[in-house]
Every structure is written in structure tokens, then in C-alpha cells.
mmCIF file as Biopython writes it, N, C-alpha, C and O atoms, coordinates in Angstrom:
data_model
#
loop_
_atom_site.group_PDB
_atom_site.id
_atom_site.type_symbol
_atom_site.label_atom_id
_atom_site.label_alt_id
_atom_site.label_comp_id
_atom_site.label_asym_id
_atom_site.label_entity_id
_atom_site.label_seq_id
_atom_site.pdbx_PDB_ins_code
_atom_site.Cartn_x
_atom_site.Cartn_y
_atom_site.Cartn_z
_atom_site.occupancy
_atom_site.B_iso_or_equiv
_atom_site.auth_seq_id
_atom_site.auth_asym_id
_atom_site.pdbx_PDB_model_num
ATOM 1   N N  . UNK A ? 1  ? -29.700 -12.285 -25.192 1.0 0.0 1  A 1 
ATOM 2   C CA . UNK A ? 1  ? -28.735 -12.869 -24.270 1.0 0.0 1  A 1 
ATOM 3   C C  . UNK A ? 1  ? -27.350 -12.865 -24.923 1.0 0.0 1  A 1 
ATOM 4   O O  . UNK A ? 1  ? -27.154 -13.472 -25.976 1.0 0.0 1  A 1 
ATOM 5   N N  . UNK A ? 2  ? -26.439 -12.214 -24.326 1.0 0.0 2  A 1 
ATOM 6   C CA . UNK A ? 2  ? -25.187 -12.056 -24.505 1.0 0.0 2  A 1 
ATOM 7   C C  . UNK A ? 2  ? -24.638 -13.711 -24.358 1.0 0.0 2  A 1 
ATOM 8   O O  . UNK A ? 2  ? -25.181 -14.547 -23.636 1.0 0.0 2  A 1 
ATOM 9   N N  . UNK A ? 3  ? -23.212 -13.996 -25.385 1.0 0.0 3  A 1 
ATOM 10  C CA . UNK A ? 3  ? -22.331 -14.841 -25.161 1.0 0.0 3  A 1 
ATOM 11  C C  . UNK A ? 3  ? -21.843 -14.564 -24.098 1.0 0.0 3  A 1 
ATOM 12  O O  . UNK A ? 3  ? -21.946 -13.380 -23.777 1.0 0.0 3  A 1 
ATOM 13  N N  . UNK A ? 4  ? -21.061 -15.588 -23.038 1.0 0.0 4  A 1 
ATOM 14  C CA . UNK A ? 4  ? -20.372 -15.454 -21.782 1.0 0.0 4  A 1 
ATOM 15  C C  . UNK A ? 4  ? -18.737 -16.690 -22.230 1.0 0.0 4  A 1 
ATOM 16  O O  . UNK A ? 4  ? -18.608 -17.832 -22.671 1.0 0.0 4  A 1 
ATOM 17  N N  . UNK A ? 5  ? -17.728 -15.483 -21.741 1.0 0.0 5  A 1 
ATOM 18  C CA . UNK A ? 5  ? -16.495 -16.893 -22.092 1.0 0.0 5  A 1 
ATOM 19  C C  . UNK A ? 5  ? -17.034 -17.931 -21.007 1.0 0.0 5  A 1 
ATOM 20  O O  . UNK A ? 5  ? -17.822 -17.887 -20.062 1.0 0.0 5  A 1 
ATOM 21  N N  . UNK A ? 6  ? -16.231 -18.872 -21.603 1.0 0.0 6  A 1 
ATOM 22  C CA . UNK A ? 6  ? -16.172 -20.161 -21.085 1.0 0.0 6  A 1 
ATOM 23  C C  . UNK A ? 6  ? -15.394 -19.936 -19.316 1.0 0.0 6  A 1 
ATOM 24  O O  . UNK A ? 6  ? -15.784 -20.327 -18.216 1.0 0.0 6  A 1 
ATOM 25  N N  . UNK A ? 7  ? -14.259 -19.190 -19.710 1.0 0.0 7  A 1 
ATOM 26  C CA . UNK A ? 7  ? -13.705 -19.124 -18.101 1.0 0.0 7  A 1 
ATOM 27  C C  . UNK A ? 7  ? -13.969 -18.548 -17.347 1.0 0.0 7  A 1 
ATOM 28  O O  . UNK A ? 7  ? -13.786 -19.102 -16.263 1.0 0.0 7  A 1 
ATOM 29  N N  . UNK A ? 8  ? -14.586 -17.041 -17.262 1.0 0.0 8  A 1 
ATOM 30  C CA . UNK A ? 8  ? -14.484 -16.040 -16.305 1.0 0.0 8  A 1 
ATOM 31  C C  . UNK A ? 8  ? -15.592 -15.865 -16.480 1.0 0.0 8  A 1 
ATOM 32  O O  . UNK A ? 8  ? -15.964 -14.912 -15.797 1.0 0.0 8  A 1 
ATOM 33  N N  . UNK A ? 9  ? -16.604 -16.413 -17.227 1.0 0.0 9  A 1 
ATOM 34  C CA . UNK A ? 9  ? -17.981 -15.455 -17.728 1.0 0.0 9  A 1 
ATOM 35  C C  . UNK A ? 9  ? -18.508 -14.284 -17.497 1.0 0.0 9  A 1 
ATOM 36  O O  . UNK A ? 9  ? -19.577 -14.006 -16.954 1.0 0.0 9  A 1 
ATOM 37  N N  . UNK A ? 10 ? -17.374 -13.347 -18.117 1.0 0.0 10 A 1 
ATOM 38  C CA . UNK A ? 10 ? -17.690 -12.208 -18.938 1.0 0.0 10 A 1 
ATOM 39  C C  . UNK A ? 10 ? -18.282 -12.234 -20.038 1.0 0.0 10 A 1 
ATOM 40  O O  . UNK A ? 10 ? -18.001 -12.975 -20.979 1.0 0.0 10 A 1 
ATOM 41  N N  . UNK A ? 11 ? -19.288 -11.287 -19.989 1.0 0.0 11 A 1 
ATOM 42  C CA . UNK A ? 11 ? -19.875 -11.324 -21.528 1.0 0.0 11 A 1 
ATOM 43  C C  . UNK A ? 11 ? -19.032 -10.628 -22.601 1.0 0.0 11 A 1 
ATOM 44  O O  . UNK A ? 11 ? -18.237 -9.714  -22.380 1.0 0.0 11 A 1 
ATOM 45  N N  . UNK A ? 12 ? -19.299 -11.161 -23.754 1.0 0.0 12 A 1 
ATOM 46  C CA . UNK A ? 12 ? -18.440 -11.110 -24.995 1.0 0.0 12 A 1 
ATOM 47  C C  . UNK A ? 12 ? -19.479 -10.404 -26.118 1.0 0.0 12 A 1 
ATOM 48  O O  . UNK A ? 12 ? -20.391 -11.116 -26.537 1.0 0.0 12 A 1 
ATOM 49  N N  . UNK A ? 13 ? -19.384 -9.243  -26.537 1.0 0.0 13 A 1 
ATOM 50  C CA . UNK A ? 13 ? -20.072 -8.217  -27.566 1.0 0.0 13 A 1 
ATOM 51  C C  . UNK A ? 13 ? -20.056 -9.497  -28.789 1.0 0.0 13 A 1 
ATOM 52  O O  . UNK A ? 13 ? -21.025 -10.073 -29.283 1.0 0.0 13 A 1 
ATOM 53  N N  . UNK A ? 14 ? -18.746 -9.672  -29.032 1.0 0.0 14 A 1 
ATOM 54  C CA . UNK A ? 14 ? -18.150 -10.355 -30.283 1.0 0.0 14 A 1 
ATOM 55  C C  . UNK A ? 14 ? -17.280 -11.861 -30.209 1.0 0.0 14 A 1 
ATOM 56  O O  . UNK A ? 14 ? -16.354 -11.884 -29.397 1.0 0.0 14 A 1 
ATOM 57  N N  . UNK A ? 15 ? -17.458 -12.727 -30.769 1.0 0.0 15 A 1 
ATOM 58  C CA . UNK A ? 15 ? -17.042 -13.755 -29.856 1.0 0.0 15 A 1 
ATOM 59  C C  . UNK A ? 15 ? -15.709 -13.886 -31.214 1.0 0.0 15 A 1 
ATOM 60  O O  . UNK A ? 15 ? -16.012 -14.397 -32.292 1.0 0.0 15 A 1 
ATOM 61  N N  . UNK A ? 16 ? -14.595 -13.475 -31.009 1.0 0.0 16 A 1 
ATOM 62  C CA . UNK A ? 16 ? -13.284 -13.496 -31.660 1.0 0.0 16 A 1 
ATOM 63  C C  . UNK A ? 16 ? -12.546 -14.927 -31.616 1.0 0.0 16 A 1 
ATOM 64  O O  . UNK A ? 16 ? -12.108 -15.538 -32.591 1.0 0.0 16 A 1 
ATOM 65  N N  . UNK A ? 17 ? -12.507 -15.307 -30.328 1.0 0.0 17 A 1 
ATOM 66  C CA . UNK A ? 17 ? -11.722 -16.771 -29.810 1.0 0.0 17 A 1 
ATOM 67  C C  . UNK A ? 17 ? -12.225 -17.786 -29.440 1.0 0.0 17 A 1 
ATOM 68  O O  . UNK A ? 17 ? -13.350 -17.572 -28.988 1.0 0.0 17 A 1 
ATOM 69  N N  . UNK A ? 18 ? -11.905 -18.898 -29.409 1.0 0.0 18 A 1 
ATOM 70  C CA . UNK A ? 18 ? -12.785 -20.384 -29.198 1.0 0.0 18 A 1 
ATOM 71  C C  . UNK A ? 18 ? -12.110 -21.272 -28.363 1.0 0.0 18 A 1 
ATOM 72  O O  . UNK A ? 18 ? -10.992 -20.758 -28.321 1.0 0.0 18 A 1 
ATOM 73  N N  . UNK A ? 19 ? -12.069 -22.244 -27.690 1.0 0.0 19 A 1 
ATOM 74  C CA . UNK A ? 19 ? -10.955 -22.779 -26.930 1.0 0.0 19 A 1 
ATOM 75  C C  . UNK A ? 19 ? -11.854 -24.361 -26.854 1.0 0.0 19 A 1 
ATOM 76  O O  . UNK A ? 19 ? -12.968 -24.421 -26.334 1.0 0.0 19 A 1 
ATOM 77  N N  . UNK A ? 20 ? -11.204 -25.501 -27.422 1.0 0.0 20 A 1 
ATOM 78  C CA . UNK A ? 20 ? -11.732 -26.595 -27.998 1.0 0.0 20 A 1 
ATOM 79  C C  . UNK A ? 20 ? -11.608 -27.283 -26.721 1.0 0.0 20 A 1 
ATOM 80  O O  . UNK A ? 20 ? -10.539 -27.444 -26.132 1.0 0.0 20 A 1 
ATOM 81  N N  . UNK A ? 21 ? -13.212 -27.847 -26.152 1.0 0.0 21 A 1 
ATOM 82  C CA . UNK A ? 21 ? -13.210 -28.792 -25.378 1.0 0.0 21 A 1 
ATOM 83  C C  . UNK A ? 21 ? -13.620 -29.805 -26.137 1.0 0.0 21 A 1 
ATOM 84  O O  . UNK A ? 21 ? -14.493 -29.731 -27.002 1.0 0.0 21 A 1 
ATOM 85  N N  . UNK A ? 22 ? -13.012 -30.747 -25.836 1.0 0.0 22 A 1 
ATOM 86  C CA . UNK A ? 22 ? -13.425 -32.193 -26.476 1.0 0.0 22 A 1 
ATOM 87  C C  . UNK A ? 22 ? -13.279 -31.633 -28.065 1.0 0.0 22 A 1 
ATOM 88  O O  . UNK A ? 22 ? -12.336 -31.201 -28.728 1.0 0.0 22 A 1 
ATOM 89  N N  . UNK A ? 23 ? -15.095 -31.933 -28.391 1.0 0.0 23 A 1 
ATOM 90  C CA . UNK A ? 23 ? -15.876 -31.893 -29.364 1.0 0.0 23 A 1 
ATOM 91  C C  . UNK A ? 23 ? -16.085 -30.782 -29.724 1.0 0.0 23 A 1 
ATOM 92  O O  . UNK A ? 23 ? -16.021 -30.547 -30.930 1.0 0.0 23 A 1 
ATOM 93  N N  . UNK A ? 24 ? -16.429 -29.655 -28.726 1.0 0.0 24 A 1 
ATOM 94  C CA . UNK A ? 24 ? -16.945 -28.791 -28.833 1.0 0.0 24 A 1 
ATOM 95  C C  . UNK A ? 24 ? -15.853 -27.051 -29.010 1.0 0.0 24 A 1 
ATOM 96  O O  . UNK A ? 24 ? -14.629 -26.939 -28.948 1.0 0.0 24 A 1 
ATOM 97  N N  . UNK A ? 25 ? -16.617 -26.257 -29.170 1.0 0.0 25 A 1 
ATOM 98  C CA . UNK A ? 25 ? -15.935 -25.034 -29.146 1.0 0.0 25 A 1 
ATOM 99  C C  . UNK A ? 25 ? -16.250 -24.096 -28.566 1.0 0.0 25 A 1 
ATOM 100 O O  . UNK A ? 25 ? -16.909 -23.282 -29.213 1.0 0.0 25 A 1 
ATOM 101 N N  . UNK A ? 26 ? -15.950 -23.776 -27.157 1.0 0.0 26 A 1 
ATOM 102 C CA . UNK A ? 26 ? -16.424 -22.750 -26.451 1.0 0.0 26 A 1 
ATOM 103 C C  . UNK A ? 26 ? -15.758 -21.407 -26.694 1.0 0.0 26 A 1 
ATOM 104 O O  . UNK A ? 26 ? -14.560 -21.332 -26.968 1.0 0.0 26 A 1 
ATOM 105 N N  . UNK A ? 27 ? -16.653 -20.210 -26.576 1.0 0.0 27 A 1 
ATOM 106 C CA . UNK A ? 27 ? -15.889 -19.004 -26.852 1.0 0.0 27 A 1 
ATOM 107 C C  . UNK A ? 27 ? -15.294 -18.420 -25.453 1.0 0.0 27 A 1 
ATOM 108 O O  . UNK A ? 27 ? -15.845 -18.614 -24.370 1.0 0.0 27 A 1 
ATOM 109 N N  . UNK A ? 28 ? -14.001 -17.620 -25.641 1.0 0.0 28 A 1 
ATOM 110 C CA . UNK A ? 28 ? -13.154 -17.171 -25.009 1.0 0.0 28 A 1 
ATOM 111 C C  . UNK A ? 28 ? -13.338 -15.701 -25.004 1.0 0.0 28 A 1 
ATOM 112 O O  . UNK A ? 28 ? -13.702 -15.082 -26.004 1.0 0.0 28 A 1 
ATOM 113 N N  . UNK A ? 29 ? -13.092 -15.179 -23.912 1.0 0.0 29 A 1 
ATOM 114 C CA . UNK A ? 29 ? -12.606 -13.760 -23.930 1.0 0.0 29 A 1 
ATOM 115 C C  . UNK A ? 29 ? -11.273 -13.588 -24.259 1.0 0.0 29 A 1 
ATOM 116 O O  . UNK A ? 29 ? -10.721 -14.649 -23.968 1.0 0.0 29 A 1 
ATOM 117 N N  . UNK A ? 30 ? -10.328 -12.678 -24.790 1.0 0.0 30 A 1 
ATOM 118 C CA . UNK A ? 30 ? -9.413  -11.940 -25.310 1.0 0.0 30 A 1 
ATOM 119 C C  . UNK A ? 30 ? -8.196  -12.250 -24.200 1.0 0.0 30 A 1 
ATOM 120 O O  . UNK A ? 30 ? -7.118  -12.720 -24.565 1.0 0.0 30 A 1 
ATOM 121 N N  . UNK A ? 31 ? -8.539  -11.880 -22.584 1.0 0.0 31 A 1 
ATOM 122 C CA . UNK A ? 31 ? -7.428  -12.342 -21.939 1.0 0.0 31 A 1 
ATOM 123 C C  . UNK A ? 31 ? -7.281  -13.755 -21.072 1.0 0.0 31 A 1 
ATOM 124 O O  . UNK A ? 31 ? -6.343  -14.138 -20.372 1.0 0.0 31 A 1 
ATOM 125 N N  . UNK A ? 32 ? -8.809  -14.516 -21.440 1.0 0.0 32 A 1 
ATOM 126 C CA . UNK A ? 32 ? -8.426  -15.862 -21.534 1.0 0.0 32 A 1 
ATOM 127 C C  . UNK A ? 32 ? -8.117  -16.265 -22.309 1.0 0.0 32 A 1 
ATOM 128 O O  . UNK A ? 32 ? -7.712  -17.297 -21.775 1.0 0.0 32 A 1 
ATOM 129 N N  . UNK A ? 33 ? -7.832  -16.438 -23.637 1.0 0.0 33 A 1 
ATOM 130 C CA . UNK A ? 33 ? -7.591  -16.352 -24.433 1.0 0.0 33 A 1 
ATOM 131 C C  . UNK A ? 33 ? -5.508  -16.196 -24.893 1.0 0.0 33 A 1 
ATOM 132 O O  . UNK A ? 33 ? -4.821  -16.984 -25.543 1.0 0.0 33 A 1 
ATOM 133 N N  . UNK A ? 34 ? -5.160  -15.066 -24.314 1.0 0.0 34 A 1 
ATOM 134 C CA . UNK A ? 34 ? -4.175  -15.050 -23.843 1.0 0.0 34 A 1 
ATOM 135 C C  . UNK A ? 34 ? -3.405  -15.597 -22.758 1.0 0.0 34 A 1 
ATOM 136 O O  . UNK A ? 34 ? -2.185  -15.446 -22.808 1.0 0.0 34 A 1 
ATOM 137 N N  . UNK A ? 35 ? -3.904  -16.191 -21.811 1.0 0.0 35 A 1 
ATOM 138 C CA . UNK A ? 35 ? -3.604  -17.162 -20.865 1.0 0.0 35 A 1 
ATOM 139 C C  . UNK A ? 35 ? -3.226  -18.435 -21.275 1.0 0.0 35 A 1 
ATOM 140 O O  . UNK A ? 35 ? -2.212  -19.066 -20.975 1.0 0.0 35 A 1 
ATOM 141 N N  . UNK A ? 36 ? -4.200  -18.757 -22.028 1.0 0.0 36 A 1 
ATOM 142 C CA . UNK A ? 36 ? -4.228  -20.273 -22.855 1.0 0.0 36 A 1 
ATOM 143 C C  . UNK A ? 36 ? -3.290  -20.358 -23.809 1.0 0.0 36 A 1 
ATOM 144 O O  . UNK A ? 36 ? -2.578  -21.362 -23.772 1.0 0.0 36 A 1 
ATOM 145 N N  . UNK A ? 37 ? -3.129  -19.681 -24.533 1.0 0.0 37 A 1 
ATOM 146 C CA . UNK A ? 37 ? -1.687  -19.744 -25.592 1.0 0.0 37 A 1 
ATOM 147 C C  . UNK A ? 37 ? -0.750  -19.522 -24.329 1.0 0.0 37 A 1 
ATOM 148 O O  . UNK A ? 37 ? -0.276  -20.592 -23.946 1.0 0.0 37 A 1 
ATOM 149 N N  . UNK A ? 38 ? -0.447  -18.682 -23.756 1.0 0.0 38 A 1 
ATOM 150 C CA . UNK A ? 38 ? 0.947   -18.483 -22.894 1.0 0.0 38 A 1 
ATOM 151 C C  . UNK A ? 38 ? 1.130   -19.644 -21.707 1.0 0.0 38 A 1 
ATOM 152 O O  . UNK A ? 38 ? 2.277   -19.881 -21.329 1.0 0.0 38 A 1 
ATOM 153 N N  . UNK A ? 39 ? 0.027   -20.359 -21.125 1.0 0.0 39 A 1 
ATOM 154 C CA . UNK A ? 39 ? -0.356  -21.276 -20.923 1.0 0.0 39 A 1 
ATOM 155 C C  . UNK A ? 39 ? 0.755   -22.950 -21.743 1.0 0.0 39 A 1 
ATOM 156 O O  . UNK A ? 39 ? 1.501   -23.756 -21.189 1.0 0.0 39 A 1 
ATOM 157 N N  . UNK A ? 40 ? 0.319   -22.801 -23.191 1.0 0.0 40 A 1 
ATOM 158 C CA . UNK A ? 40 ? -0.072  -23.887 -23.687 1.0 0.0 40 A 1 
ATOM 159 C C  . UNK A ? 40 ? 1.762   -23.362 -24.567 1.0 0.0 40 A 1 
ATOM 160 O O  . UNK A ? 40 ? 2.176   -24.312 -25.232 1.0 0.0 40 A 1 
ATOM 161 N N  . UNK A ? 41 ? 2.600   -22.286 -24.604 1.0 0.0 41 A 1 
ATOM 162 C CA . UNK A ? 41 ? 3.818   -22.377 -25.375 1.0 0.0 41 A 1 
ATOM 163 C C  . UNK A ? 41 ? 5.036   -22.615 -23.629 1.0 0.0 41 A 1 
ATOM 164 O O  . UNK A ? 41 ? 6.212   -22.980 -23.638 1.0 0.0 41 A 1 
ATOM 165 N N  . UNK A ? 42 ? 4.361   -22.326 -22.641 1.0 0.0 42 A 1 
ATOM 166 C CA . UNK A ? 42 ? 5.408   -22.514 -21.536 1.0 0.0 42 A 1 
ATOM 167 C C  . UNK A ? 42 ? 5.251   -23.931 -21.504 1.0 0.0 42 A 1 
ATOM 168 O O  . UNK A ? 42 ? 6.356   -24.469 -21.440 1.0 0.0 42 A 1 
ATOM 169 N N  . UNK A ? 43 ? 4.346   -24.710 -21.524 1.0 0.0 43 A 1 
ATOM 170 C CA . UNK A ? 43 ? 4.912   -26.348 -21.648 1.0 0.0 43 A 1 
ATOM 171 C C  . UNK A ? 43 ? 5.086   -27.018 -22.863 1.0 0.0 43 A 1 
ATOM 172 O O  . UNK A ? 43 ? 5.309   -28.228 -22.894 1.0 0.0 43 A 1 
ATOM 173 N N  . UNK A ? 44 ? 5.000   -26.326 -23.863 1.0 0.0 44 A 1 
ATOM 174 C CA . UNK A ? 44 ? 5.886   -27.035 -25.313 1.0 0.0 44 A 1 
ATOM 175 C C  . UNK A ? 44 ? 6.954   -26.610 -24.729 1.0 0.0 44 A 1 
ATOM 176 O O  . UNK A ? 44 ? 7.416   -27.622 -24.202 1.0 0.0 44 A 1 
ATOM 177 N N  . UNK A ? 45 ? 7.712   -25.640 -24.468 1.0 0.0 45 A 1 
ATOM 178 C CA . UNK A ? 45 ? 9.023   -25.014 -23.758 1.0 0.0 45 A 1 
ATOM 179 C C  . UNK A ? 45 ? 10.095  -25.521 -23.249 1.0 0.0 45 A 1 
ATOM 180 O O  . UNK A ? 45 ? 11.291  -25.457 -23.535 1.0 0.0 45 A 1 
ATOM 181 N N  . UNK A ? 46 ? 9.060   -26.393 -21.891 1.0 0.0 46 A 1 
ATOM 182 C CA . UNK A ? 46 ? 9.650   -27.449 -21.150 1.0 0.0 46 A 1 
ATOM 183 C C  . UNK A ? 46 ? 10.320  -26.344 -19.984 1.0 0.0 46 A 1 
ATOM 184 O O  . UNK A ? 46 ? 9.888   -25.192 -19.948 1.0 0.0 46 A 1 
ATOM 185 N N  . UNK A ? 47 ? 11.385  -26.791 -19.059 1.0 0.0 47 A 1 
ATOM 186 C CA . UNK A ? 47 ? 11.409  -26.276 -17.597 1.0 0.0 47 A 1 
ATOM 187 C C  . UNK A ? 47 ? 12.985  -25.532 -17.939 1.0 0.0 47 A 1 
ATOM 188 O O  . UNK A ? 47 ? 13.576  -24.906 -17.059 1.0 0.0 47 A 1 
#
């Protein structure tokens, strides 16, 4: 059984990225992954 990201569940060959819920660490695909940082520097940013 293949890993599946956390968002889109695509399966993941290699699990490269992690994206911290809570406690835990779910793995990411590559362009969720990229969402979430670009995501997460437009509101350090501010408007």
C-alpha cells in the first residue's frame, strides 16, 4: 500500500514533505506542498 498526501490523495512513491497537524505529521505531495508555503509566506506578508 502506497502513501497517499494528506490533501489530494495522490499516491506518493517517496514521501519528501510533511505538513504538521496538531501532533502529528502527515505527508504531502510536492505541489501541496507548494501551496502551503505560498499559502503560509502571503499571510506573514500581510495585504
Amino acid at each position: 500500500m502506497n502513501t497517499k498526501c494528506y490533501f489530494c490523495d495522490s499516491e506518493l512513491e517517496v514521501v519528501l514533505h510533511t505538513y504538521r497537524m496538531s501532533t502529528r505529521e502527515e505527508p504531502v505531495c510536492e505541489e501541496c506542498y507548494m501551496k502551503t508555503v505560498n499559502r503560509r509566506k502571503a499571510t506573514e506578508a500581510g495585504p
